[in-house]
C-alpha positions as semicolon CSV with decimal commas, in nm:
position;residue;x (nm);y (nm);z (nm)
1;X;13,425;22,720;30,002
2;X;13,577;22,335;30,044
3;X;13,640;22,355;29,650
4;X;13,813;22,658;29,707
5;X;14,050;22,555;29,987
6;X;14,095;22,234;29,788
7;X;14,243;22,475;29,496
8;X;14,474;22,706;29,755
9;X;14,554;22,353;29,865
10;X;14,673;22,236;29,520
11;X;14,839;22,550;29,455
12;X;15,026;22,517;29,807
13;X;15,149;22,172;29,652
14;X;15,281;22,302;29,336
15;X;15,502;22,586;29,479
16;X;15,631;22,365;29,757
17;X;15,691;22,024;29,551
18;X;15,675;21,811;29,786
19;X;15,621;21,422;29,725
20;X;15,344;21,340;29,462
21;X;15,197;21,010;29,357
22;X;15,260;20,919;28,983
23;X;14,898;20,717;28,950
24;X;14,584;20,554;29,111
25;X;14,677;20,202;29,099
26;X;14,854;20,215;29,457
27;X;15,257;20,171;29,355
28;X;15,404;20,181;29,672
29;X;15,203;19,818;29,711
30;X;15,454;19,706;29,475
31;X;15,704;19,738;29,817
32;X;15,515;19,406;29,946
33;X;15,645;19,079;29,929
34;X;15,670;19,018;29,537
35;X;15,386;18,726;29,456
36;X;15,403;18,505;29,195
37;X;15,766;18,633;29,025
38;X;15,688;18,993;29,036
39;X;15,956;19,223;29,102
40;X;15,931;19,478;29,385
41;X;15,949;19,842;29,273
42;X;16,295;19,845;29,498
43;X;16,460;19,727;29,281
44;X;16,298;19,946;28,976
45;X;16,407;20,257;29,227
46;X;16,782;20,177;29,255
47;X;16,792;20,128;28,863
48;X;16,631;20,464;28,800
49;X;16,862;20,736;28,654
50;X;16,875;21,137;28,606
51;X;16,762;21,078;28,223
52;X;16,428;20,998;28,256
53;X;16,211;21,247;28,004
54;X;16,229;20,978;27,730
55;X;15,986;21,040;27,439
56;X;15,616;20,909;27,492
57;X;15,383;20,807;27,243
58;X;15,010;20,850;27,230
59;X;14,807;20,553;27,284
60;X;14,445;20,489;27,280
61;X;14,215;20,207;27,333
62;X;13,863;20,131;27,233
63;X;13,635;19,879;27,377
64;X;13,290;19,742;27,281
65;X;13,121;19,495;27,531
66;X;12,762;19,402;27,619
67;X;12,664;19,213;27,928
68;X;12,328;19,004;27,942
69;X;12,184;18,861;28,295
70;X;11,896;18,679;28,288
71;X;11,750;18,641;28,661
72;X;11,558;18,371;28,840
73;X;11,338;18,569;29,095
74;X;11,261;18,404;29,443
75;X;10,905;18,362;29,558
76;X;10,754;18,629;29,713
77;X;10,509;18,453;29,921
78;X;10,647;18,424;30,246
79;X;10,953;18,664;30,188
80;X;11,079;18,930;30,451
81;X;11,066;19,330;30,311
82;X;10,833;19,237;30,078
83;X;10,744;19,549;29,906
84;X;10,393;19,584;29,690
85;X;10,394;19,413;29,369
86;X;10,568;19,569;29,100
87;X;10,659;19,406;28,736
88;X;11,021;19,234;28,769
89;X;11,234;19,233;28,499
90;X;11,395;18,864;28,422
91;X;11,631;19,008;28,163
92;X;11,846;19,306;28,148
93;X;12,102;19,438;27,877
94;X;12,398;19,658;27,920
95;X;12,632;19,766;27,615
96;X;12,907;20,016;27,664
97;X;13,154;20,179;27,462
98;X;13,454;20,207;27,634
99;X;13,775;20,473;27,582
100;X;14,158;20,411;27,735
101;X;14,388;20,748;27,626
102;X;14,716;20,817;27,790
103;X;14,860;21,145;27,583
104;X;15,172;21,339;27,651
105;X;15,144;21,643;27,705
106;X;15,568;21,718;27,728
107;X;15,828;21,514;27,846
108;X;15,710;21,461;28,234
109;X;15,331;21,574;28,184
110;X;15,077;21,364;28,076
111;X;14,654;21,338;28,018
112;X;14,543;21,007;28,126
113;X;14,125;20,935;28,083
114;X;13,900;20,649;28,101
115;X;13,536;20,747;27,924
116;X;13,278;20,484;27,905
117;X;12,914;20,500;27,725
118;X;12,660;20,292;27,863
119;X;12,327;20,187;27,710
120;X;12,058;20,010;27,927
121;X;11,776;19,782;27,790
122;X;11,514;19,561;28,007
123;X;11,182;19,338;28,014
124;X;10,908;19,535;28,014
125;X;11,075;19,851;27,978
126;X;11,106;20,099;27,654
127;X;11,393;20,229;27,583
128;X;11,453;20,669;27,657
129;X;11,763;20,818;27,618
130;X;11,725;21,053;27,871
131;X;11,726;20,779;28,152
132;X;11,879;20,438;27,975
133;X;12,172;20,617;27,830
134;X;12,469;20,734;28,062
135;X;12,826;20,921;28,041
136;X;13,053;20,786;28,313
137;X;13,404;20,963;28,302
138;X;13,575;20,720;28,516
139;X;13,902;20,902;28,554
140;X;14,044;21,180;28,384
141;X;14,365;21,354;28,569
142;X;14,705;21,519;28,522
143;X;14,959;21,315;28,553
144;X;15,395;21,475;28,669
145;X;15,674;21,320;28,684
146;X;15,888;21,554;28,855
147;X;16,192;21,330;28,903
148;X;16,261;20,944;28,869
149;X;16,111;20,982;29,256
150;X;15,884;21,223;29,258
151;X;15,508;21,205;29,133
152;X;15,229;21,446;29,112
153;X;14,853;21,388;29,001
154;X;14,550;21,608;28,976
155;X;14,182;21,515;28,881
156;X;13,970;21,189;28,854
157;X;14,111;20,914;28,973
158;X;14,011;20,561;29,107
159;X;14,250;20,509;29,408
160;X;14,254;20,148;29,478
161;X;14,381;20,043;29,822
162;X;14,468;19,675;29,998
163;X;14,588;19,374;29,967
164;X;14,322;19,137;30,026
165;X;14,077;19,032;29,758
166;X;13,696;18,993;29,842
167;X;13,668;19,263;30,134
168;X;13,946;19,533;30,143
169;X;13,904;19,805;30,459
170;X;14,143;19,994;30,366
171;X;13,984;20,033;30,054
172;X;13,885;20,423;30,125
173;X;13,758;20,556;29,794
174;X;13,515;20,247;29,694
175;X;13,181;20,377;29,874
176;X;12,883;20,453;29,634
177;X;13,142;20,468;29,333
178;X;12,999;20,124;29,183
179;X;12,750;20,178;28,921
180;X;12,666;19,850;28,775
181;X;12,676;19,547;28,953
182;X;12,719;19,311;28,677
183;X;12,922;19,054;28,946
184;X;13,006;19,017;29,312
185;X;13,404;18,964;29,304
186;X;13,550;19,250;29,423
187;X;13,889;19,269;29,207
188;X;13,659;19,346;28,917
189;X;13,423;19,587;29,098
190;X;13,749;19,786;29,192
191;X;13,822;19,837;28,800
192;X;13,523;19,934;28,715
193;X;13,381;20,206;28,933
194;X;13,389;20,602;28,955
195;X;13,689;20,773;29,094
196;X;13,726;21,077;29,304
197;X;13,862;21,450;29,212
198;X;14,167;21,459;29,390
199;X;14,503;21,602;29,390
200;X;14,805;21,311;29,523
201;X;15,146;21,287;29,508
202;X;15,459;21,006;29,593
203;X;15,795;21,005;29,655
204;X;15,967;20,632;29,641
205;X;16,336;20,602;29,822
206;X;16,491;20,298;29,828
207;X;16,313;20,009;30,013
208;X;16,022;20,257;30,065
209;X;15,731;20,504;29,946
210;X;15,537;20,790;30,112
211;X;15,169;20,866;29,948
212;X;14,968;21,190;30,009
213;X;14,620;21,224;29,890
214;X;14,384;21,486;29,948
215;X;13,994;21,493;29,802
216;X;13,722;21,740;29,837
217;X;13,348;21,700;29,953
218;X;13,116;21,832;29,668
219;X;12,803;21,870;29,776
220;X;12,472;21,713;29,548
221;X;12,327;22,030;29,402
222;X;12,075;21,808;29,202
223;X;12,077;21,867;28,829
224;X;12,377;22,027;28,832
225;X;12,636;21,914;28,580
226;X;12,889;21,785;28,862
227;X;12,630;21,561;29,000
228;X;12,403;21,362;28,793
229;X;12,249;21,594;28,538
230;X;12,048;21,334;28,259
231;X;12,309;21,161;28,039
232;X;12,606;21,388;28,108
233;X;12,605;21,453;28,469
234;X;12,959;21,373;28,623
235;X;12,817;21,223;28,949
236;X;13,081;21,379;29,183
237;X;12,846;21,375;29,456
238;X;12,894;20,963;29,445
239;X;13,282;20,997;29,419
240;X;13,337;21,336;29,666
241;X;13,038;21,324;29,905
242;X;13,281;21,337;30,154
243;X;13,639;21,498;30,261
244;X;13,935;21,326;30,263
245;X;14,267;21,329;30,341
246;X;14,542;21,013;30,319
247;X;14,848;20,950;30,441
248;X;15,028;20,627;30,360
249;X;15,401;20,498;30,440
250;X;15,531;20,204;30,314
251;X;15,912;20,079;30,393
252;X;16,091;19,769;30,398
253;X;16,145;19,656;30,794
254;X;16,319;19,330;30,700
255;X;16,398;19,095;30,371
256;X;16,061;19,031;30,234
257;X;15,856;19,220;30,488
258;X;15,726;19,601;30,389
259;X;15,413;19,684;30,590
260;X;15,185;19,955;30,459
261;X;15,101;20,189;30,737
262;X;14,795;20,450;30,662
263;X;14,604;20,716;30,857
264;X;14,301;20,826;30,690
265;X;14,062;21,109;30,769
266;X;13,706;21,149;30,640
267;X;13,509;21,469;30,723
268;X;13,708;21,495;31,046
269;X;13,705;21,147;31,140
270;X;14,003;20,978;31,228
271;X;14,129;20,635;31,066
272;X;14,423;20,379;31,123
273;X;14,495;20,153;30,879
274;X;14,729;19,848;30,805
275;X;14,856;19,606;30,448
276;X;15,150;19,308;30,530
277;X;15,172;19,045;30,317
278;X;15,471;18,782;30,332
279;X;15,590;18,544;30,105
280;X;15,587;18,162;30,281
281;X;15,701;17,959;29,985
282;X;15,709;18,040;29,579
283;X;15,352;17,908;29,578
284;X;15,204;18,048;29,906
285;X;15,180;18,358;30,091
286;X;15,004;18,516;30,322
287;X;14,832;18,911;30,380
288;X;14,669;19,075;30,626
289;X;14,424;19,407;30,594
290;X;14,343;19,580;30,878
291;X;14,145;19,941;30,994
292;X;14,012;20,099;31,311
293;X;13,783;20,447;31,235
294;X;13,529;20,659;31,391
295;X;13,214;20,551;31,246
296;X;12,879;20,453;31,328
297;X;12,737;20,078;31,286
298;X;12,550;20,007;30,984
299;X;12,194;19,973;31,126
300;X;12,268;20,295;31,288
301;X;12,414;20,493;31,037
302;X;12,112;20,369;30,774
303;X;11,871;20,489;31,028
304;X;12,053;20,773;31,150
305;X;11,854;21,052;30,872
306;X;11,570;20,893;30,967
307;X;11,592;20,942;31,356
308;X;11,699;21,313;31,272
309;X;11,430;21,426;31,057
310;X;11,203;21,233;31,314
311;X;11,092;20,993;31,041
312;X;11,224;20,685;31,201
313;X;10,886;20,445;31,190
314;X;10,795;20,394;31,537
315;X;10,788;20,021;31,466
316;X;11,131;19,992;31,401
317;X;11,233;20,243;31,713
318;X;11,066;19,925;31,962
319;X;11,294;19,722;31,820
320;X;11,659;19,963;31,777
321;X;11,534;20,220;31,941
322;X;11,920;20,349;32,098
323;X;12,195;20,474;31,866
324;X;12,538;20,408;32,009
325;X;12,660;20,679;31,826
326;X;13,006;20,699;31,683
327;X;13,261;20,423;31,781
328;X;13,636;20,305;31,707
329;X;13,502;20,016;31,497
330;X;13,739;19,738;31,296
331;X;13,754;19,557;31,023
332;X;13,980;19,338;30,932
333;X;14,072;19,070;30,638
334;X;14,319;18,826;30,666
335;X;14,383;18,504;30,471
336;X;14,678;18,352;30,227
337;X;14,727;18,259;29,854
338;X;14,838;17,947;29,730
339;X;14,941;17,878;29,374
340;X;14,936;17,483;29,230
341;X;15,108;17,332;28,960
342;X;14,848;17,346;28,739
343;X;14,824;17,704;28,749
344;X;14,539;17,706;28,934
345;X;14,512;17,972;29,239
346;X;14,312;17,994;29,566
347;X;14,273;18,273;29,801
348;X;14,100;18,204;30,134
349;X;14,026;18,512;30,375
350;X;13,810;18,556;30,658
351;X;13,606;18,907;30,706
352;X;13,540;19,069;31,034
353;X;13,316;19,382;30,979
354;X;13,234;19,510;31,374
355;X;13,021;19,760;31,201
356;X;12,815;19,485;31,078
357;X;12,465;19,306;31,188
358;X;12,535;19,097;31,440
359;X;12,325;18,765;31,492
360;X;12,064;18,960;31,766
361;X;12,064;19,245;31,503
362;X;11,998;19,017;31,180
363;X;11,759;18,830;31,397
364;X;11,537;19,124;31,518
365;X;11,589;19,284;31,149
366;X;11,405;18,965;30,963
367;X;11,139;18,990;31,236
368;X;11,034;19,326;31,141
369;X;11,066;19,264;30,766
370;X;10,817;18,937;30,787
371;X;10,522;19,147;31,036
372;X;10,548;19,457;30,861
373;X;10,292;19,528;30,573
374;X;10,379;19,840;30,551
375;X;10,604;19,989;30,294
376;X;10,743;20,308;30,462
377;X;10,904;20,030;30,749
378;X;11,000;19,774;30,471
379;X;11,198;20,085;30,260
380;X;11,370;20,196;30,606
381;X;11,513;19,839;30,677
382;X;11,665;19,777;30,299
383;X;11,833;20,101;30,378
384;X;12,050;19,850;30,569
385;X;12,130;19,608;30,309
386;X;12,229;19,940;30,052
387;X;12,418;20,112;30,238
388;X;12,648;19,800;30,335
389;X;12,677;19,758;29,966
390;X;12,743;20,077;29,888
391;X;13,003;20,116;30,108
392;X;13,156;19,802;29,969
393;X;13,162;19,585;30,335
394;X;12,981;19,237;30,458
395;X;12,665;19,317;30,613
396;X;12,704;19,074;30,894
397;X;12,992;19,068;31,129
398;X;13,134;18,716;31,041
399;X;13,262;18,616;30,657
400;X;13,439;18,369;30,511
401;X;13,591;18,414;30,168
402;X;13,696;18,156;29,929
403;X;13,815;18,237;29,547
404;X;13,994;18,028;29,290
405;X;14,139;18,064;28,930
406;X;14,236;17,827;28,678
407;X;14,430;18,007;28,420
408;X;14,435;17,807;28,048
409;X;14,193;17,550;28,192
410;X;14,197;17,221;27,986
411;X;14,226;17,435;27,705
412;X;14,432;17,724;27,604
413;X;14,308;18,060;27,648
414;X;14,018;17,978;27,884
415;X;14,021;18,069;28,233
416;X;13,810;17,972;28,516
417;X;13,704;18,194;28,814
418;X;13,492;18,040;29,126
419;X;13,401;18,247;29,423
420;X;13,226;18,141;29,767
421;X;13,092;18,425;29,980
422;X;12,954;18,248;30,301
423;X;12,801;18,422;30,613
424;X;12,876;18,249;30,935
425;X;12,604;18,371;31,118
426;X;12,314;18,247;30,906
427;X;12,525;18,023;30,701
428;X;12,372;18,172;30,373
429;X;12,590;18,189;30,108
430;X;12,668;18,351;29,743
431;X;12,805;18,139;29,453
432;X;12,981;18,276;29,178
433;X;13,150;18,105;28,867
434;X;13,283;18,205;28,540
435;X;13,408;18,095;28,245
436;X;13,654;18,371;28,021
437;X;13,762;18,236;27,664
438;X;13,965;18,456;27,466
439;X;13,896;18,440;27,123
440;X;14,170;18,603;26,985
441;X;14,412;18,891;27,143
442;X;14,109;19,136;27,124
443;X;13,825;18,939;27,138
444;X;13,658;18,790;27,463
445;X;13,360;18,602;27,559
446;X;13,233;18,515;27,956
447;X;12,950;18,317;28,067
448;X;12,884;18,369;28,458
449;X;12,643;18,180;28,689
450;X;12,556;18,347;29,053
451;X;12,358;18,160;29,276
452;X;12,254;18,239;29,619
453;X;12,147;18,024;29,869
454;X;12,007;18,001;30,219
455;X;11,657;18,013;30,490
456;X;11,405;18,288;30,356
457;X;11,545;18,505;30,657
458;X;11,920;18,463;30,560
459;X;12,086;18,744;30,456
460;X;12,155;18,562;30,073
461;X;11,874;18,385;30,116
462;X;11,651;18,649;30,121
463;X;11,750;18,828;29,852
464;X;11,503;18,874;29,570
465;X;11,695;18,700;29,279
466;X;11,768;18,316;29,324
467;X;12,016;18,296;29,078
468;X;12,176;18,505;28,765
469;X;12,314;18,368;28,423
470;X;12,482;18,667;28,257
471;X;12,676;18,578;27,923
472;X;12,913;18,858;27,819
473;X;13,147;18,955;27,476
474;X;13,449;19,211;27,521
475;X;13,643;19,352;27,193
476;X;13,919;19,557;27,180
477;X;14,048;19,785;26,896
């Protein structure tokens, strides 16, 4: 029935024409302050004229990587959640064959995909088909250009929203679209993951642009072919396990200052959300990223199945026994940019998740993970630390951010990337560096180190992997 409004609701668009967005990579951002020399899409609008259908080629892209991580796994002797012993892998292997295609269909229409085949190998594992080899069809969608103005797209496509860089709330379409984890920065996650059937649209006006989006819920029929069916399942019930419907406005208020107002509603519940950024100096500027939604907390809503189908382990219900139920919760991301001489530049942001674990929480959490034995309680409480990840937010209600990048460091053609992810409850912390040398134009190679650090009942700290090494090689052809 939803899929079926969702097509009257398509066809509604289509006879109407009203504003339509031309892609997923969030244009009417380009109404911010410019950073770094980049020209605002103002500008771009006022240039735009009535002969637009110019003749478009067909262009493809292949790419061949393969990521290895080798792990250094914590002890396990006086760890909270531990669950009973089961073999560890220390190595793991993922290759992938990757496919970009943009191909015009007639002057204004146009098929835009992004296919990748992954292959998995690990320690102590053999290698099946059926369950180490995966399809994802990361985005595949329609693309009109009605006008110089107007924009219309239909299908799969990974929406990326907000202008912050290691915890973006406004961010709607990231939650349980990440498939492998192969780092922790965010700005790559974002490129990588699943996106959503949807139909949006955009119309841009000078100074300004107006984005509608609108996204089914598609229920998880199991094996189906939509959901994740062996090798070629499509996993919609990752990318539309929900409804959605957004609204953004973005306009110029003043020279250099275009704020990005959103509302946002997700299976009925309402959102408000907010992007400024403003440009101090040619080197530094500053952003903000802010939302206030119905939701419940994250202990809550990890427990909340639980508690329904009267599952919830009774030792856990002494301890957060109440649900608060839904709440106007924030979260909110603010911090500035700052760009040296030589090249190098640093982003520092602080995260406030009011969703999150708070110290009481994280406290009383750890305690039941370290007196527990028992594996039902252990599974309930991890259901914390997933779902936080899956929906792409800190787990605890204080963050601070730090992330720097040194482009052609000491030598040409190698960049540096370092990343601090710090909790300021528990002061555990994740380190992340990396080291990117290209080759040639098409040929890349990356060696990452991830360490994380903190007490045994931290939330790094307790983590199961110490630290990660994974060494990487990207070609293009």
């Amino acid at each position: 029935m939803k899929v079926k409004l969702f097509s009257l609701f398509i066809a509604y668009i289509v006879s109407a024409s009203p504003v339509w967005a031309n892609n997923g990579e969030d244009d009417d951002l380009g109404f911010l302050p410019p950073v770094e020399g980049e020209a605002t899409a103002t500008s771009n609008v006022a240039e735009l004229g009535e002969d637009f259908k110019t003749i478009k080629r067909k262009s493809f892209k292949f790419t061949v990587d393969n990521t290895t991580q080798i792990s250094h796994l914590n002890d396990s002797t006086d760890r909270a959640f531990k669950l009973p012993e089961t073999e560890h892998a220390d190595w793991n292997n993922l290759s992938r064959l990757g496919l970009q295609g943009d191909s015009p269909l007639s002057q204004t229409v146009s098929l835009k995909t992004d296919l990748l085949l992954n292959a998995y190998t690990r320690e102590n594992e053999s290698f099946k088909s059926s369950n180490d080899l995966r399809i994802d069809l990361k985005e595949i969608y329609l693309s009109w250009q009605k006008s110089p103005t107007v924009f219309f797209d239909v299908g799969r496509i990974n929406i990326k929203n907000g202008v912050a860089t290691g915890f973006n709330p406004t961010d709607y379409f990231k939650v349980g679209t990440v498939i492998d984890r192969t780092t922790e920065d965010v700005s790559q996650l974002r490129d990588a993951r699943l996106g959503a059937l949807l139909a949006q649209g955009q119309k841009l006006w000078e100074g300004g642009s107006a984005t509608l989006i609108a996204s089914p819920n598609i229920s998880n029929k199991g094996d189906d072919w939509t959901t994740d069916k062996a090798i070629v399942g499509l996993n919609l019930h990752k990318s539309n396990d929900r409804s959605r419907l957004l609204l953004k406005v973005t306009h110029e208020l003043s020279d250099g200052f275009s704020p990005e107002f959103i509302y946002y509603n997700e299976s009925g519940k309402h959102n408000l959300g907010l992007n400024i950024s403003k440009v101090i100096t040619k080197k530094l500027y500053s952003y903000a990223e802010w939302n206030i939604g119905q939701r419940r907390k994250l202990i809550d809503e990890a427990f909340h199945h639980a508690r329904e189908s009267k599952q919830f382990h009774p030792d856990i219900l002494q301890k957060f026994g109440s649900d608060e139920g839904e709440n106007y919760l924030q979260q909110i991301s603010v911090g500035a940019s700052y760009t040296s001489s030589f090249n190098v530049t640093t982003k520092l942001e602080y995260h406030y998740n009011e969703a999150g674990l708070s110290k009481s929480d994280t406290n009383a959490w750890f305690d039941l993970g370290i007196n527990t034995k028992n594996p039902a309680v252990v599974g309930q409480l991890l259901a914390v630390r997933g779902l936080a990840q899956a929906r792409g937010e800190p787990l605890g209600k204080h963050r601070l951010f730090l992330h720097s990048t040194w482009n052609d460091a000491v030598i040409d053609n190698l960049d540096l990337t370092g990343m601090l992810i710090a909790d300021l409850n528990d002061n555990s912390n994740l380190v992340q560096v990396k080291a990117s040398y290209t080759y040639n134009k098409n040929t890349e190679l990356s060696l990452q180190f991830a360490k994380y650090s903190g007490d045994d009942n931290s939330i790094y700290g307790s983590l199961d992997q110490e630290n990660t090494v994974s060494i990487g090689l990207k070609h293009d052809f």
